[in-house]
C-alpha positions, 0 to 999 in steps of 0.5 A: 422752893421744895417739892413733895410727891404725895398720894392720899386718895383723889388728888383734888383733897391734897390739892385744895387743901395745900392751897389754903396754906401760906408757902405753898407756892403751887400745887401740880395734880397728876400720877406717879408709880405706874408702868404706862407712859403719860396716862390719861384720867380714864386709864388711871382710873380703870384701876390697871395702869398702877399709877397713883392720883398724886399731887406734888406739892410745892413750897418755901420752908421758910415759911411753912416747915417741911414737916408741917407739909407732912403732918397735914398729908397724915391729917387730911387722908386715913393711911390705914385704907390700903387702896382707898380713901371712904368710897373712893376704891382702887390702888390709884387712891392708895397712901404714898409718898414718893422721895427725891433722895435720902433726905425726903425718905428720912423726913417722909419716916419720921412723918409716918412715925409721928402719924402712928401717934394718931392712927395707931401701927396699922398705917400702909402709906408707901415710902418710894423713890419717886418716879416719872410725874404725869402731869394730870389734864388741865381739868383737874388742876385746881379743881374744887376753886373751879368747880366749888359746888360740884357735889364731890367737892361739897361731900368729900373735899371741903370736909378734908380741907375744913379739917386739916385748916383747923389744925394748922390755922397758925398757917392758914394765907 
């Protein structure tokens, strides 16, 4: 199994998504980059810890390629909001992407590159050394199969995960 750090606003989006695709073993919400120990929603959201609502995606590239994994993360959010995603605002909703080692850096650049192909040179995604993982309240895990009529879930997180599984229904479970 591999695992990717990624932010790209509210970490529901990511974690819904990902779980529509074949090798994604699992999906952990939580927050990364900031300079509190184990914070909790609340703190993350008042905009003043620095984490990122991140999602660490788990899965066989075996079965679904790393790069696949990156190019639905440049599908499913805009990387050239700088600390937004629509009307979710604050740094905790940036684009980031948080790297183990020399080899995720090289393949989370090579993503980035590709993405210019469809959003042009002004992408502000972060590439960083990945950092202490928080894990997110309870919750929070597997929100949108909990909560499918929720109205965020309805306005903003089935549009997202609609789009990226009519890019890659090759993978689709």
């Amino acid at each position: 199994m591999n695992s990717f750090v990624l932010g790209g606003g509210c970490f529901w989006c990511l974690d819904s998504t990902y779980m529509q695709f074949k090798g994604v073993d699992d999906v952990e919400v939580g927050y990364m980059g900031g300079a509190s120990s184990n914070p909790s929603y609340e703190q993350v959201c008042a905009g003043n810890t620095g984490h990122v609502e991140v999602a660490k995606v788990i899965f066989d590239e075996s079965i679904v390629p790393a790069e696949v994994i990156l190019d639905m993360f440049f599908t499913l959010h805009d990387p050239t909001q700088l600390n937004r995603q629509g009307n979710d605002i604050g740094s905790q909703y940036r684009s980031a992407m948080f790297y183990e080692n020399d080899e995720q850096r090289t393949l989370f650049e090579a993503a980035r590159d590709r993405a210019m192909e469809l959003w042009g040179p002004a992408i502000v995604t972060e590439i960083v050394p990945v950092e202490t993982f928080w894990m997110g309240e309870e919750y929070h895990q597997d929100f949108f199969e909990k909560n499918p009529n929720q109205g965020y879930c309805n306005a903003v997180v089935a549009p997202k995960m609609a789009k990226v599984r009519a890019k890659f229904t090759e993978f689709l479970r």
